[in-house]
C-alpha positions in Angstrom: 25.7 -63.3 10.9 26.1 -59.9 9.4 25.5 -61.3 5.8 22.7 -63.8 6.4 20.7 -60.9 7.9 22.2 -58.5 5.0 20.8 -61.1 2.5 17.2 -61.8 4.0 17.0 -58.3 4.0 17.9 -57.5 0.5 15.5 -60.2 -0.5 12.5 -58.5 1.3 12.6 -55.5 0.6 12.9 -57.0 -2.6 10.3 -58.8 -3.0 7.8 -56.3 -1.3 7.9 -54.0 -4.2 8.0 -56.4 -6.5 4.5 -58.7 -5.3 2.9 -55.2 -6.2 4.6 -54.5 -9.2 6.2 -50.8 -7.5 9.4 -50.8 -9.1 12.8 -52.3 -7.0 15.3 -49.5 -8.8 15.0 -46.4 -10.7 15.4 -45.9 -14.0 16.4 -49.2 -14.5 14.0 -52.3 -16.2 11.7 -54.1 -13.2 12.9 -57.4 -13.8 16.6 -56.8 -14.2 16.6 -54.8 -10.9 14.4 -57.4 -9.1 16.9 -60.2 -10.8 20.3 -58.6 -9.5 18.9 -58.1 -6.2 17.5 -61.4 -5.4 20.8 -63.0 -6.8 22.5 -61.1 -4.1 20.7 -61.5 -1.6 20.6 -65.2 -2.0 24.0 -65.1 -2.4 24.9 -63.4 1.0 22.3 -65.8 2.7 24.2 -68.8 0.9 27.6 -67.6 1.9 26.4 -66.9 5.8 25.1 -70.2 6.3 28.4 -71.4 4.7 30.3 -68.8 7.4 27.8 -70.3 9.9 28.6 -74.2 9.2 32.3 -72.8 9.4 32.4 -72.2 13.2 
Protein backbone atom coordinates (compact mmCIF):
# COMPACT_ATOMS: atom_id res chain seq x y z
CA UNK A 1 0.00 0.00 0.00
CA UNK A 2 2.67 2.31 1.15
CA UNK A 3 4.28 2.44 -2.32
CA UNK A 4 1.31 2.55 -4.65
CA UNK A 5 0.21 5.69 -2.74
CA UNK A 6 4.12 6.79 -2.60
CA UNK A 7 4.08 6.49 -6.46
CA UNK A 8 0.66 8.26 -7.41
CA UNK A 9 1.94 10.76 -5.37
CA UNK A 10 5.22 11.28 -6.86
CA UNK A 11 3.50 11.34 -10.16
CA UNK A 12 1.12 14.23 -9.26
CA UNK A 13 2.94 16.39 -7.89
CA UNK A 14 4.83 15.73 -10.80
CA UNK A 15 2.94 16.35 -13.26
CA UNK A 16 1.16 19.57 -11.64
CA UNK A 17 4.24 21.55 -12.15
CA UNK A 18 5.05 20.20 -15.15
CA UNK A 19 1.23 20.82 -17.23
CA UNK A 20 2.35 24.63 -16.42
CA UNK A 21 5.77 24.45 -17.31
CA UNK A 22 6.93 25.60 -13.26
CA UNK A 23 9.91 23.61 -12.90
CA UNK A 24 9.74 19.86 -10.97
CA UNK A 25 13.59 20.31 -9.44
CA UNK A 26 15.99 23.04 -8.96
CA UNK A 27 18.80 23.68 -10.75
CA UNK A 28 18.44 20.74 -12.68
CA UNK A 29 17.00 20.64 -16.64
CA UNK A 30 12.86 20.42 -16.69
CA UNK A 31 12.69 17.39 -18.58
CA UNK A 32 15.35 15.32 -16.95
CA UNK A 33 13.76 16.14 -13.54
CA UNK A 34 10.13 15.51 -14.75
CA UNK A 35 11.72 12.09 -16.55
CA UNK A 36 13.34 10.65 -13.28
CA UNK A 37 10.42 11.43 -11.33
CA UNK A 38 7.70 9.95 -13.43
CA UNK A 39 9.94 6.73 -13.86
CA UNK A 40 9.78 6.45 -10.22
CA UNK A 41 6.81 7.03 -9.53
CA UNK A 42 5.57 4.56 -12.07
CA UNK A 43 7.84 2.34 -10.77
CA UNK A 44 6.58 2.31 -7.09
CA UNK A 45 2.94 2.09 -8.55
CA UNK A 46 4.11 -0.99 -10.69
CA UNK A 47 5.87 -2.74 -7.85
CA UNK A 48 2.65 -2.04 -5.34
CA UNK A 49 0.24 -3.59 -7.51
CA UNK A 50 2.79 -6.38 -7.87
CA UNK A 51 2.94 -6.43 -3.72
CA UNK A 52 -0.88 -6.12 -4.01
CA UNK A 53 -1.36 -9.29 -6.47
CA UNK A 54 1.15 -10.94 -3.91
CA UNK A 55 -1.32 -11.24 -0.92
Amino acid sequence: MAFTRFGAGQLVSTGAPSLHRAPVAHAESQMAAAAFATTFGAALVILGEWCFGRI
